[in-house]
mmCIF file as Biopython writes it, N, C-alpha, C and O atoms, coordinates in Angstrom:
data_model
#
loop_
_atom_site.group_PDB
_atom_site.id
_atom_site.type_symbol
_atom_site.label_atom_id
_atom_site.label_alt_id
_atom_site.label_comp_id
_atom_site.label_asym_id
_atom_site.label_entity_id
_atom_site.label_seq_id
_atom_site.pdbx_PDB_ins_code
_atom_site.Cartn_x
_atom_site.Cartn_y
_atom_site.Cartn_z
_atom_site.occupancy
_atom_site.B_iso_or_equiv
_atom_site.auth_seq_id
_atom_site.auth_asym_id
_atom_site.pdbx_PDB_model_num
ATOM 1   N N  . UNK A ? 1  ? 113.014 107.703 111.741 1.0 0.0 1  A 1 
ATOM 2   C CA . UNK A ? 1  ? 114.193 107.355 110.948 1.0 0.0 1  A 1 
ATOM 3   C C  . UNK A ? 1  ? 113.990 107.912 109.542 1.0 0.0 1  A 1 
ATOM 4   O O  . UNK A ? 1  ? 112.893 107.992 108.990 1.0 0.0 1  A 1 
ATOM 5   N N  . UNK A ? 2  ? 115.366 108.356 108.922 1.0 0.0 2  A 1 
ATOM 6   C CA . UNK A ? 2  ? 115.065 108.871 107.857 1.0 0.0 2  A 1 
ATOM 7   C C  . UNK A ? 2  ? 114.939 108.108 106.479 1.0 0.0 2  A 1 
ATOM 8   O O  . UNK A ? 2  ? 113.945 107.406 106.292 1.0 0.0 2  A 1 
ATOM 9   N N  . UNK A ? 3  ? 115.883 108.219 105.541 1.0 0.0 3  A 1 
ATOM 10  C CA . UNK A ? 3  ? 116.000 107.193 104.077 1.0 0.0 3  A 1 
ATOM 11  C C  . UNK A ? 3  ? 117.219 107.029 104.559 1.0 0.0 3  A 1 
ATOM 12  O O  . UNK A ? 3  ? 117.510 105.872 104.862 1.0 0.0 3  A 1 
ATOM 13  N N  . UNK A ? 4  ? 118.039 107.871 104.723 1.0 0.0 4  A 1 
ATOM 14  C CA . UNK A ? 4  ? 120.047 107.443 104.879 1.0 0.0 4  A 1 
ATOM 15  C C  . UNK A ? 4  ? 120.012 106.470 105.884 1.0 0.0 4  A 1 
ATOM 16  O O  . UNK A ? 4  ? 121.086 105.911 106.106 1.0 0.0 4  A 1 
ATOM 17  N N  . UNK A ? 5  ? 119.001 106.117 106.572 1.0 0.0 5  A 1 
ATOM 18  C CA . UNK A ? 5  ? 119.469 104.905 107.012 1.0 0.0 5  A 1 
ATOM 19  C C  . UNK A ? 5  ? 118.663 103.607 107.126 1.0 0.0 5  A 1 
ATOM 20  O O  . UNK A ? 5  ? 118.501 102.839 108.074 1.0 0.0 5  A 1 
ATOM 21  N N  . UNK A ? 6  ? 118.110 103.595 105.598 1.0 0.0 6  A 1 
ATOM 22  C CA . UNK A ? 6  ? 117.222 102.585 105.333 1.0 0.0 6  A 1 
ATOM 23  C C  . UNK A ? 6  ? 117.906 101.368 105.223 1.0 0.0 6  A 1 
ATOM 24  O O  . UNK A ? 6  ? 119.126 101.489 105.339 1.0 0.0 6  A 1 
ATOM 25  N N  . UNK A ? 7  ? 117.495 100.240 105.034 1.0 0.0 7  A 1 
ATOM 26  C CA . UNK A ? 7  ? 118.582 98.684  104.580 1.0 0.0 7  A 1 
ATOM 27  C C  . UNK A ? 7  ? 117.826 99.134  103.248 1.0 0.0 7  A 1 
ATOM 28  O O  . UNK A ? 7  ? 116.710 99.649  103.183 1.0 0.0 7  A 1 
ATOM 29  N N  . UNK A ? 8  ? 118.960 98.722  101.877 1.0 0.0 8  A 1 
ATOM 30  C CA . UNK A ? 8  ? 118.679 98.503  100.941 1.0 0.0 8  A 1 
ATOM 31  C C  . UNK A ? 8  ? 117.970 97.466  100.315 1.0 0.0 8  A 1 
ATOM 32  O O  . UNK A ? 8  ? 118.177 96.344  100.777 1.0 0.0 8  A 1 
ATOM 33  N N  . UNK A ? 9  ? 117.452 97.530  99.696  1.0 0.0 9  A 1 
ATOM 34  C CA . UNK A ? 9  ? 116.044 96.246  99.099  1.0 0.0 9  A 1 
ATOM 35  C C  . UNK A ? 9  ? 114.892 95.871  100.306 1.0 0.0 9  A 1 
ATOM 36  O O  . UNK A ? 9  ? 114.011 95.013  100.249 1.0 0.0 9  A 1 
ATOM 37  N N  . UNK A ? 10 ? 115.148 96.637  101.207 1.0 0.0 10 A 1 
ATOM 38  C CA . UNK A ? 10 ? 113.704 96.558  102.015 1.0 0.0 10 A 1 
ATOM 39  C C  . UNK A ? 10 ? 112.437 97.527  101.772 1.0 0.0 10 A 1 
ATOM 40  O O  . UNK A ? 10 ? 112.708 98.684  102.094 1.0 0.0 10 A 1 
ATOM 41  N N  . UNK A ? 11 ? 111.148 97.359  101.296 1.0 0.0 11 A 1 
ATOM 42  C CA . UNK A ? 11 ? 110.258 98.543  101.182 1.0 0.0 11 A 1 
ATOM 43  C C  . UNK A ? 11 ? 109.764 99.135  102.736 1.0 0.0 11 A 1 
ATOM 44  O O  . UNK A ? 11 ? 109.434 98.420  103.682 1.0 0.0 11 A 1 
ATOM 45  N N  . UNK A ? 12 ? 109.798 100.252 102.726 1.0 0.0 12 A 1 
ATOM 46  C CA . UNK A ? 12 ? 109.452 101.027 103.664 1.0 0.0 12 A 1 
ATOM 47  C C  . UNK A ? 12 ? 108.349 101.938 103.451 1.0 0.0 12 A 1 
ATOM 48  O O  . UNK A ? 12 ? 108.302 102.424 102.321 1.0 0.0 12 A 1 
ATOM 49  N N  . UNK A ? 13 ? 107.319 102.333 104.390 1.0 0.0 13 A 1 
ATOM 50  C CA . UNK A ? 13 ? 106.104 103.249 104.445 1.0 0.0 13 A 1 
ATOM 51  C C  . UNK A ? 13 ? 106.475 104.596 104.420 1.0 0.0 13 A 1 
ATOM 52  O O  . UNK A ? 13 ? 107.005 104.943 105.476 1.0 0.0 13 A 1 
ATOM 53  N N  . UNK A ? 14 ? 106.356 105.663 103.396 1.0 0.0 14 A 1 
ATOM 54  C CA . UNK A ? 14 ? 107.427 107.007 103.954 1.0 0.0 14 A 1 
ATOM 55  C C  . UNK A ? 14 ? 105.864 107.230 104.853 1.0 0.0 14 A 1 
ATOM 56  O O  . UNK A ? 14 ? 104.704 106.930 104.571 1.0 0.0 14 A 1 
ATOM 57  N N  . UNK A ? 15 ? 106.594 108.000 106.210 1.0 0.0 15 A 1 
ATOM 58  C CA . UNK A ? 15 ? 105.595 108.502 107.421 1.0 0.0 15 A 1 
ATOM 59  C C  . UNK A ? 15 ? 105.351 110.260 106.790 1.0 0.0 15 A 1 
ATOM 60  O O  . UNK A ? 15 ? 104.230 110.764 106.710 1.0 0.0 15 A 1 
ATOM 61  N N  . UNK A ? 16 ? 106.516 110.917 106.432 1.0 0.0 16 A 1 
ATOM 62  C CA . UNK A ? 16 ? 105.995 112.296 106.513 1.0 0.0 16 A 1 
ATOM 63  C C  . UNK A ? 16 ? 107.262 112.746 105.307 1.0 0.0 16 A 1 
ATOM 64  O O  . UNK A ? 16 ? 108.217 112.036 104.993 1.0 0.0 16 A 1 
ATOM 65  N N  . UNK A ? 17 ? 107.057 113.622 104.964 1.0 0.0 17 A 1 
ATOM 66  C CA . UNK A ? 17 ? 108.120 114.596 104.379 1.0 0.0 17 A 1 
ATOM 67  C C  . UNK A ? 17 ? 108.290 115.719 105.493 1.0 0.0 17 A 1 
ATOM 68  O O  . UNK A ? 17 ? 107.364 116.346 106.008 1.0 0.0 17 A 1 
ATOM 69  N N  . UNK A ? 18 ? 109.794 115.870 105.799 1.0 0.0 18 A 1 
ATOM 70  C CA . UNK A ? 18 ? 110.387 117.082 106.952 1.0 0.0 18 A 1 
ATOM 71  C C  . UNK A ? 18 ? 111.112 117.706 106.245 1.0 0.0 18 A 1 
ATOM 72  O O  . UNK A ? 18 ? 112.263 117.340 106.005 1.0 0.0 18 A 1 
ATOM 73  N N  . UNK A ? 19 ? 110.451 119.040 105.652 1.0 0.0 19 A 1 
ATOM 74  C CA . UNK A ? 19 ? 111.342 119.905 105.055 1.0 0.0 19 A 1 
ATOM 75  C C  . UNK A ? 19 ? 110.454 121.183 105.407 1.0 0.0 19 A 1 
ATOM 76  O O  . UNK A ? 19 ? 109.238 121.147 105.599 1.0 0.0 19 A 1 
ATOM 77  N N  . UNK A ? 20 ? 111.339 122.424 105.466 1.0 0.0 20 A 1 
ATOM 78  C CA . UNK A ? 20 ? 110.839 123.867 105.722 1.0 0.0 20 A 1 
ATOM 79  C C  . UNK A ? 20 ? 110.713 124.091 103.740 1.0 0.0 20 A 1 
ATOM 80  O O  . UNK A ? 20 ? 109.845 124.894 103.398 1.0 0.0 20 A 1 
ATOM 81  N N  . UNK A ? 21 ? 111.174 123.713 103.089 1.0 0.0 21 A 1 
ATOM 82  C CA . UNK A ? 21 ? 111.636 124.032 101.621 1.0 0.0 21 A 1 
ATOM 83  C C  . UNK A ? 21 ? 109.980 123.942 100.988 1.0 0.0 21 A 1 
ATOM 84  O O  . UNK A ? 21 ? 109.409 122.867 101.173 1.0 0.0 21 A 1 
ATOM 85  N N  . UNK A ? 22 ? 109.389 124.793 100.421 1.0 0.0 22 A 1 
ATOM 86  C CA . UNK A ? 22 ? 108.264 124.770 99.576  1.0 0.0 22 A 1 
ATOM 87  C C  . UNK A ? 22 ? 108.605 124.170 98.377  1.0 0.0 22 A 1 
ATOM 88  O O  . UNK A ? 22 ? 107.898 123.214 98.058  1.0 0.0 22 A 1 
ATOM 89  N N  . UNK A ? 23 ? 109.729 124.557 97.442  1.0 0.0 23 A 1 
ATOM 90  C CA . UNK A ? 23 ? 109.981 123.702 96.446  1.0 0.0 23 A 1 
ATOM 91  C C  . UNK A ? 23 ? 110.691 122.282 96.433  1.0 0.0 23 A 1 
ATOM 92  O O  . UNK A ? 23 ? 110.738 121.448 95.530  1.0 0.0 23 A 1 
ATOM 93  N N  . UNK A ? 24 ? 111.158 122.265 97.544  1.0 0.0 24 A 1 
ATOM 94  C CA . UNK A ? 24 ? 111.914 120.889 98.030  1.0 0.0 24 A 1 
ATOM 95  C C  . UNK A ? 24 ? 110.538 119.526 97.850  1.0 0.0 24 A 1 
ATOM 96  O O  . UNK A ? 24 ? 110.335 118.456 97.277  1.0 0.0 24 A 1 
ATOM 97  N N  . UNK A ? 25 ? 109.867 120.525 98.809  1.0 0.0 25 A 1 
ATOM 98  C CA . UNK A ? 25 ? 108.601 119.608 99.258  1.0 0.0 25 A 1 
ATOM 99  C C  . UNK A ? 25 ? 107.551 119.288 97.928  1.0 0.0 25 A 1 
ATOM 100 O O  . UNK A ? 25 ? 107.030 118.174 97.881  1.0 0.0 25 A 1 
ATOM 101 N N  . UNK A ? 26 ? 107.315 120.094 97.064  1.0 0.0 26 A 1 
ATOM 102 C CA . UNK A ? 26 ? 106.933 120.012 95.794  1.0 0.0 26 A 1 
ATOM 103 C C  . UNK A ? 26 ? 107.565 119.138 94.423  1.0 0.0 26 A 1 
ATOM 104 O O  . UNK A ? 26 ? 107.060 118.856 93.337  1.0 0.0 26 A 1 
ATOM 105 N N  . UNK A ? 27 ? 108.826 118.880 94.987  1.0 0.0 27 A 1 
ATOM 106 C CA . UNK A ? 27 ? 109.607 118.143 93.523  1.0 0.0 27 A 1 
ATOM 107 C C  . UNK A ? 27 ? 109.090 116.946 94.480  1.0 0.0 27 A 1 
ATOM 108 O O  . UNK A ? 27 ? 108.018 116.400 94.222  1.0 0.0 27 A 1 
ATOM 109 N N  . UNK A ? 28 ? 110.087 116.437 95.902  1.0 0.0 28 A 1 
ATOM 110 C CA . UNK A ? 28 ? 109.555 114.994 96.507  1.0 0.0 28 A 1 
ATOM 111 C C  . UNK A ? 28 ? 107.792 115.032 95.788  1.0 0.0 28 A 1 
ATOM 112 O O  . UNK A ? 28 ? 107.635 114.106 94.992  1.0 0.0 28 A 1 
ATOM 113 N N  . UNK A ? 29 ? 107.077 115.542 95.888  1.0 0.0 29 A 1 
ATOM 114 C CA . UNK A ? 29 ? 105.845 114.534 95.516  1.0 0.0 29 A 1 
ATOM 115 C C  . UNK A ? 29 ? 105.474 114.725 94.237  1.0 0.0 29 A 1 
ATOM 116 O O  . UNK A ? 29 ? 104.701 113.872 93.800  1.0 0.0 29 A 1 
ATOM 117 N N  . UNK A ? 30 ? 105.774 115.542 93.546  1.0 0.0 30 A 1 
ATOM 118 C CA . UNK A ? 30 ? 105.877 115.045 92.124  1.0 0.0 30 A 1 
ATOM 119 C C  . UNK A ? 30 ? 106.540 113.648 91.933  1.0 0.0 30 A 1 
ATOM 120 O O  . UNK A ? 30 ? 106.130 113.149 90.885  1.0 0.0 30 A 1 
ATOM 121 N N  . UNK A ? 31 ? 107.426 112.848 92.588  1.0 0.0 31 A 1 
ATOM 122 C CA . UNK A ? 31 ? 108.032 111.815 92.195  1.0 0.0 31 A 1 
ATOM 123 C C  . UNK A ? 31 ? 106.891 110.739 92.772  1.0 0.0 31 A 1 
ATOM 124 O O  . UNK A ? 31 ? 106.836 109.534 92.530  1.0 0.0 31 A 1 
ATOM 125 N N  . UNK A ? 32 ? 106.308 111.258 93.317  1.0 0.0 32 A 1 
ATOM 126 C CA . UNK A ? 32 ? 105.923 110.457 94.517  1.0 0.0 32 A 1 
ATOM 127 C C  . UNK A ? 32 ? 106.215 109.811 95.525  1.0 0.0 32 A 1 
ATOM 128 O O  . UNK A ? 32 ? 105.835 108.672 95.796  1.0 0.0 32 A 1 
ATOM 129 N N  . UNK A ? 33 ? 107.075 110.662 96.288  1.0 0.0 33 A 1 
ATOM 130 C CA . UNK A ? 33 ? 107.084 111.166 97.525  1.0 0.0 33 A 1 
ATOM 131 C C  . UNK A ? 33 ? 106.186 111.619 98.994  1.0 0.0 33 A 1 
ATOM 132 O O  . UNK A ? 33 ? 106.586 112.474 99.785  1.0 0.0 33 A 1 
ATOM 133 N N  . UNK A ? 34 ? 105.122 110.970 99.115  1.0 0.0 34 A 1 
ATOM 134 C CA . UNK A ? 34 ? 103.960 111.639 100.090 1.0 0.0 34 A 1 
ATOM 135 C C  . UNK A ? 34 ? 103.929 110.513 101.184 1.0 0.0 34 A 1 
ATOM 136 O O  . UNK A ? 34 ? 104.686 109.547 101.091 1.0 0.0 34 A 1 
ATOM 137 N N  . UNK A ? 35 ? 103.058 110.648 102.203 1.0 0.0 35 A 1 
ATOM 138 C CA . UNK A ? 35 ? 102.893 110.405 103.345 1.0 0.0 35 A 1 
ATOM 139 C C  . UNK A ? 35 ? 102.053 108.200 103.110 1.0 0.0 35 A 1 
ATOM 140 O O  . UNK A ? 35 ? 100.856 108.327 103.365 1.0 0.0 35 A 1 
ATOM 141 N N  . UNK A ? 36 ? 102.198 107.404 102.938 1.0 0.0 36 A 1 
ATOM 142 C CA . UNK A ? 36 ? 101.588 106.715 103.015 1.0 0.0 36 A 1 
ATOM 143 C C  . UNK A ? 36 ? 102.282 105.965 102.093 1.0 0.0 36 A 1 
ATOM 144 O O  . UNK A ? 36 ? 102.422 104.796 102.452 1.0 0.0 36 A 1 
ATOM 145 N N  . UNK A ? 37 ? 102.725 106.220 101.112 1.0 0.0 37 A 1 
ATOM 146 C CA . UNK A ? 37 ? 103.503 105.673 99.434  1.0 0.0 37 A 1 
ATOM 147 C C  . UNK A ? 37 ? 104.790 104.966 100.348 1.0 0.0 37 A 1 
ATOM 148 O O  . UNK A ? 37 ? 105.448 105.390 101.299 1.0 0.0 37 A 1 
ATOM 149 N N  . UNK A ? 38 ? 104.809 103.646 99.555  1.0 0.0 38 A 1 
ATOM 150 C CA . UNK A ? 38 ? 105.985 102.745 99.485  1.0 0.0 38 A 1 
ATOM 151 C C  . UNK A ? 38 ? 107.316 103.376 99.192  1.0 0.0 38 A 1 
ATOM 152 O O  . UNK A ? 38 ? 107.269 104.436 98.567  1.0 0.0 38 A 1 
ATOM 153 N N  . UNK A ? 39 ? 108.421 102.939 99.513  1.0 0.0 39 A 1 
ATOM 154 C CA . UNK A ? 39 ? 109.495 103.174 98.772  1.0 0.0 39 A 1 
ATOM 155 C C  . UNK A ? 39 ? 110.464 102.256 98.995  1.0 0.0 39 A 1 
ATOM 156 O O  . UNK A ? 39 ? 110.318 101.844 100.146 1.0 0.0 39 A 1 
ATOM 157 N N  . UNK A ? 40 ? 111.136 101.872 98.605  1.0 0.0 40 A 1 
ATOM 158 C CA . UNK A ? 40 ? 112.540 101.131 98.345  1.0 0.0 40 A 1 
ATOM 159 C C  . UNK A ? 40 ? 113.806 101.700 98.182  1.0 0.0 40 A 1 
ATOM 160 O O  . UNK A ? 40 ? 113.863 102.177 97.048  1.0 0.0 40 A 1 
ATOM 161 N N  . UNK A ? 41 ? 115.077 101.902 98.935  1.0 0.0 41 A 1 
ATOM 162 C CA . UNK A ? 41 ? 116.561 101.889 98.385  1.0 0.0 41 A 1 
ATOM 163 C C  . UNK A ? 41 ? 116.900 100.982 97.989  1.0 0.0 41 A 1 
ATOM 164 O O  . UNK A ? 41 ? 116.882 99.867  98.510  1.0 0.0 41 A 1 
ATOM 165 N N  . UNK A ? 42 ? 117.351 101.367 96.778  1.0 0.0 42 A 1 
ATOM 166 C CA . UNK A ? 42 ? 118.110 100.029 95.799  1.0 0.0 42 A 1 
ATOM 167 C C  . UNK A ? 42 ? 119.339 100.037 95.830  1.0 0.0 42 A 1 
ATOM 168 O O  . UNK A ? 42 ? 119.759 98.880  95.804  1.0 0.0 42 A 1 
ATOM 169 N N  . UNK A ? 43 ? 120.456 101.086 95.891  1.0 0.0 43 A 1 
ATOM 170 C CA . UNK A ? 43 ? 121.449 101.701 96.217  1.0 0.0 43 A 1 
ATOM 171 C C  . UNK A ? 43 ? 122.375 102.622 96.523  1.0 0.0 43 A 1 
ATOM 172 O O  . UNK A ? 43 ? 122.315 103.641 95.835  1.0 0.0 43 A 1 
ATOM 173 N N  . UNK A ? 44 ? 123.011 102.590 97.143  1.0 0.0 44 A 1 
ATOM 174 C CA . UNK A ? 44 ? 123.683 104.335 97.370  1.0 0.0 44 A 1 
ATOM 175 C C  . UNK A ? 44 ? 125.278 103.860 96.843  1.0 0.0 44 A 1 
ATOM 176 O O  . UNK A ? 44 ? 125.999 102.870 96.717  1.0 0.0 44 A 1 
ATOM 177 N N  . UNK A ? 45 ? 125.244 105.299 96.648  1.0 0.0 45 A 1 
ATOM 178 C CA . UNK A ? 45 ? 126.812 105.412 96.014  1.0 0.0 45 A 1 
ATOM 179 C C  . UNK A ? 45 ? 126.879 106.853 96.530  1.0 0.0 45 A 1 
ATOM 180 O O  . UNK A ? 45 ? 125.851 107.426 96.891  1.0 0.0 45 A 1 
ATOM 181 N N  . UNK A ? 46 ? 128.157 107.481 96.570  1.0 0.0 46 A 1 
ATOM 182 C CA . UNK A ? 46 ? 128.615 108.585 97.322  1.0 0.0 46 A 1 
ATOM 183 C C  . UNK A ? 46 ? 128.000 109.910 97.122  1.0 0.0 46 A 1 
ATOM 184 O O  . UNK A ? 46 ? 128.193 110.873 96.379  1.0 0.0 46 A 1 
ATOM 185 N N  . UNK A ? 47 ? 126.848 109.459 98.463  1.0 0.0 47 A 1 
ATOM 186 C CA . UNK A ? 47 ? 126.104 110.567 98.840  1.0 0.0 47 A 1 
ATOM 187 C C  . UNK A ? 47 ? 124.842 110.356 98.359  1.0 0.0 47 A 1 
ATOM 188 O O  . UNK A ? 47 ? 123.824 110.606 99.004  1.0 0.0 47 A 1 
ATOM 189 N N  . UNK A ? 48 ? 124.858 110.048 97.603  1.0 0.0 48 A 1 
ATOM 190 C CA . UNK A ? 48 ? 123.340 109.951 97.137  1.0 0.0 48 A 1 
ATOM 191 C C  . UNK A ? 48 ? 122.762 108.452 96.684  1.0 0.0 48 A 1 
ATOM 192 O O  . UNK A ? 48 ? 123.597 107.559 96.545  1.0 0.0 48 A 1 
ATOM 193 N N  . UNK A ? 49 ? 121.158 108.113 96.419  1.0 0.0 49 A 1 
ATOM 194 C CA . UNK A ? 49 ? 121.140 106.861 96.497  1.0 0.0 49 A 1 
ATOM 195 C C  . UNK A ? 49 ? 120.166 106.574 95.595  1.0 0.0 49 A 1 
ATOM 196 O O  . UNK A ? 49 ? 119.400 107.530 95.471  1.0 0.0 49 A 1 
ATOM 197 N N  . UNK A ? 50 ? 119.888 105.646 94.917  1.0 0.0 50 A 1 
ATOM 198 C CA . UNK A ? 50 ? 118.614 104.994 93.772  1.0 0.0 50 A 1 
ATOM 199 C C  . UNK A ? 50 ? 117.638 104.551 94.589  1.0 0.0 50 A 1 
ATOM 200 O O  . UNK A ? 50 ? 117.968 103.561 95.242  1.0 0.0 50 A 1 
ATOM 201 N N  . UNK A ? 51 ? 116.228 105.071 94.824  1.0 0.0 51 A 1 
ATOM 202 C CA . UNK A ? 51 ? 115.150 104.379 95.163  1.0 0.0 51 A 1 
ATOM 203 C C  . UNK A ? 51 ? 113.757 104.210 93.948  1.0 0.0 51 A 1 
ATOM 204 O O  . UNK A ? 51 ? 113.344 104.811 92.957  1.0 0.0 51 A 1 
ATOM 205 N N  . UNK A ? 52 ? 113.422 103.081 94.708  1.0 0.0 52 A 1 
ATOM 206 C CA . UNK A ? 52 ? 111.802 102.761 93.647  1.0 0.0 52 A 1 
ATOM 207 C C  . UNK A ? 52 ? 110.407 103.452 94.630  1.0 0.0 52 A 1 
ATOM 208 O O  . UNK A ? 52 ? 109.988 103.124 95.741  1.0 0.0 52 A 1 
ATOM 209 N N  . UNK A ? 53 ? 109.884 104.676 93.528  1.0 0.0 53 A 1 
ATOM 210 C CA . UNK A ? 53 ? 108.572 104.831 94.073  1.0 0.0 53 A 1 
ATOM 211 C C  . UNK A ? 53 ? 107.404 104.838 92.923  1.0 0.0 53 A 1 
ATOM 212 O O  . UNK A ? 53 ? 107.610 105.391 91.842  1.0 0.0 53 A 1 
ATOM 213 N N  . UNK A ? 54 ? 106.423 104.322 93.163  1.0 0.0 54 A 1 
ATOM 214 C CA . UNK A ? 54 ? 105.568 104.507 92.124  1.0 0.0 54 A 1 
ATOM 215 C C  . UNK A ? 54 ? 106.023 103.596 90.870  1.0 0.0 54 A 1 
ATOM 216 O O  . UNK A ? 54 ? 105.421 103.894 89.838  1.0 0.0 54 A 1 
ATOM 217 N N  . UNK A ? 55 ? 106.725 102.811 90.776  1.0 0.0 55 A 1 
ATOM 218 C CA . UNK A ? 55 ? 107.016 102.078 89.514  1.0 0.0 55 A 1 
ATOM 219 C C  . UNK A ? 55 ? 108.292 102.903 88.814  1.0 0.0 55 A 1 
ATOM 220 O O  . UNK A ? 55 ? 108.705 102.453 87.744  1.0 0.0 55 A 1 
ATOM 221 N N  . UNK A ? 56 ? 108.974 104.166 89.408  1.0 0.0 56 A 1 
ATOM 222 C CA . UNK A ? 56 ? 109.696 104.389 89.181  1.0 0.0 56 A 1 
ATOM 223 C C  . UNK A ? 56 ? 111.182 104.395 89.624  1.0 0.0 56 A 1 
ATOM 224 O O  . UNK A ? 56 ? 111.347 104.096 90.807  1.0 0.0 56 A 1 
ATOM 225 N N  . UNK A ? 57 ? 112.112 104.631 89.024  1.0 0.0 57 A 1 
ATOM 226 C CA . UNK A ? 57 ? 113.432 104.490 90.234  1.0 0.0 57 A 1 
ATOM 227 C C  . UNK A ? 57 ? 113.994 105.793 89.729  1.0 0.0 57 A 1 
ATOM 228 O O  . UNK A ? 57 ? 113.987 106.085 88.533  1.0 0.0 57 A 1 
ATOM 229 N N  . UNK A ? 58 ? 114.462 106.537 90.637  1.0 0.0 58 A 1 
ATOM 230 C CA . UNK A ? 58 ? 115.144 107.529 90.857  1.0 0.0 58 A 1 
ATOM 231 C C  . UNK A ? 58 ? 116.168 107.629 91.716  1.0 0.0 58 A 1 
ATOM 232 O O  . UNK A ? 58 ? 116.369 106.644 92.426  1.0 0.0 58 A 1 
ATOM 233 N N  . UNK A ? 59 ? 117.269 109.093 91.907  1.0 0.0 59 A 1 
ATOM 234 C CA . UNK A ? 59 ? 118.856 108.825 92.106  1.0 0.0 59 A 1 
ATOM 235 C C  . UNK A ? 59 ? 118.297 110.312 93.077  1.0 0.0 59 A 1 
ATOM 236 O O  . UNK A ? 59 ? 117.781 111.292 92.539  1.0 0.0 59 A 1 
ATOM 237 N N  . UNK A ? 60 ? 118.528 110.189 94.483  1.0 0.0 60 A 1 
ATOM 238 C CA . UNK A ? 60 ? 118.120 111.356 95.062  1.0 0.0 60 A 1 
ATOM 239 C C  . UNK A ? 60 ? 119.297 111.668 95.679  1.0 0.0 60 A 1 
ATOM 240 O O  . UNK A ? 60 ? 119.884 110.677 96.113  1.0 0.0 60 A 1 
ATOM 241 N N  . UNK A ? 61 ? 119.844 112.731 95.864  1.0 0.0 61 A 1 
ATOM 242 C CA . UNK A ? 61 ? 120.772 113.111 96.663  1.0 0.0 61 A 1 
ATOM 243 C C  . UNK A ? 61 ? 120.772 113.040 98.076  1.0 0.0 61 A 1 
ATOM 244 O O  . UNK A ? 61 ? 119.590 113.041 98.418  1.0 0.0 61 A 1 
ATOM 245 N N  . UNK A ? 62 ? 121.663 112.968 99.272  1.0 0.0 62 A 1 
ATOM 246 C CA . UNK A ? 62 ? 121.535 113.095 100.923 1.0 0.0 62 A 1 
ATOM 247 C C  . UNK A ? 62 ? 120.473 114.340 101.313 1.0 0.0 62 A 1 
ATOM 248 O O  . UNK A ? 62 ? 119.696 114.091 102.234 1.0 0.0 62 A 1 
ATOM 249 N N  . UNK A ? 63 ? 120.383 115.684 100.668 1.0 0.0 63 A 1 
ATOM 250 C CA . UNK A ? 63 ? 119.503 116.225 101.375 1.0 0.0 63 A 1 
ATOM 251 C C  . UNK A ? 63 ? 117.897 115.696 101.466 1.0 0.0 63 A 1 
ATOM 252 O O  . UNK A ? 63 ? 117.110 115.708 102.413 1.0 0.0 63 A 1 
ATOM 253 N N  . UNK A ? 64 ? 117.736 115.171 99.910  1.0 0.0 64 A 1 
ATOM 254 C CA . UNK A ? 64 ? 116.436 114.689 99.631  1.0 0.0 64 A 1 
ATOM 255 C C  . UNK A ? 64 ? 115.788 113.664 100.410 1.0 0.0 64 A 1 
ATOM 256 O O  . UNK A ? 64 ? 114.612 113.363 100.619 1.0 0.0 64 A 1 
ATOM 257 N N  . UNK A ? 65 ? 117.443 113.007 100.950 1.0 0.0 65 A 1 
ATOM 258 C CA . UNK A ? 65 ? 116.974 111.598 101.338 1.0 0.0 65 A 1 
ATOM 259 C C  . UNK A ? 65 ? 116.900 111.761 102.984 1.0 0.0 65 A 1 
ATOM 260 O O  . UNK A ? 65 ? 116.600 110.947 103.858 1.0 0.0 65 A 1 
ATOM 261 N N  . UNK A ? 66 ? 117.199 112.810 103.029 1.0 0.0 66 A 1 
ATOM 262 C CA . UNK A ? 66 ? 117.193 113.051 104.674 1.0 0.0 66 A 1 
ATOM 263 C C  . UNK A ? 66 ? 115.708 113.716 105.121 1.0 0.0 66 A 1 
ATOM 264 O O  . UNK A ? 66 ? 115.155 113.560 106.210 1.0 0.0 66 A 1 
ATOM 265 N N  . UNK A ? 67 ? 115.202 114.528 103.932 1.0 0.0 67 A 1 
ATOM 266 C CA . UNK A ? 67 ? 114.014 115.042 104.117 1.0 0.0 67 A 1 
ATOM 267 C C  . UNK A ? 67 ? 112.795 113.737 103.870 1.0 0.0 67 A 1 
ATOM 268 O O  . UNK A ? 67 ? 111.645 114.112 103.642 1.0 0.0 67 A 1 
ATOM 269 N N  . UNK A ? 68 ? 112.975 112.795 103.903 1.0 0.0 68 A 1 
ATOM 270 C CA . UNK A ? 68 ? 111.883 111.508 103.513 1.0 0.0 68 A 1 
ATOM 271 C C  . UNK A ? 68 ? 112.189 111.036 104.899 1.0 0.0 68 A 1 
ATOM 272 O O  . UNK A ? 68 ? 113.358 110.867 105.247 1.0 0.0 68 A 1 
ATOM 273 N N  . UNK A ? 69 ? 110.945 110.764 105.893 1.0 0.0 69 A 1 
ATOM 274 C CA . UNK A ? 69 ? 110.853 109.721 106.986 1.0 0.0 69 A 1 
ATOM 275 C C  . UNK A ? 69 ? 110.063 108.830 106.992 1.0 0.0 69 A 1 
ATOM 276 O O  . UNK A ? 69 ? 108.838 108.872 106.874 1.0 0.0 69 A 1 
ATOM 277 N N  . UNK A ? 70 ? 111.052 107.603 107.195 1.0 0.0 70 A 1 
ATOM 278 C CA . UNK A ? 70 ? 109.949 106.260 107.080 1.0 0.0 70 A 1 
ATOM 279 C C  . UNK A ? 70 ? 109.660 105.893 108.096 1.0 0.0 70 A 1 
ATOM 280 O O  . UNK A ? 70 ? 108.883 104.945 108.212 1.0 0.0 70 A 1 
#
């Protein structure tokens, strides 16, 4: 399962990042984005959605959020 269809305010384990994208895959873990790291949706609004990783919250768009599997 991916992030677009997470329940909001539940934390989830991300399992993998699925992207062919070298720089795609490089911004996700700069945020901290990687294989083992917590994350949270806090909310979506059209198309894209606010999650908490690392003590941070960020606004990722549908592709981003499709490339994160929890």
């Amino acid at each position: 399962m991916n992030l677009t269809k997470a329940e909001e305010g539940k934390e989830y384990t991300i399992q993998r990042i699925d992207t062919q994208d070298e720089e795609l895959d490089s911004f996700l873990f700069s945020l901290g984005c990687y294989s083992g790291e917590p994350i949270t949706v806090i909310s979506r609004r059209r198309g894209s959605c606010t999650v908490s990783v690392k003590d941070g919250r960020y606004s990722i768009d549908k592709q981003l959020a499709e490339a994160i599997v929890i």
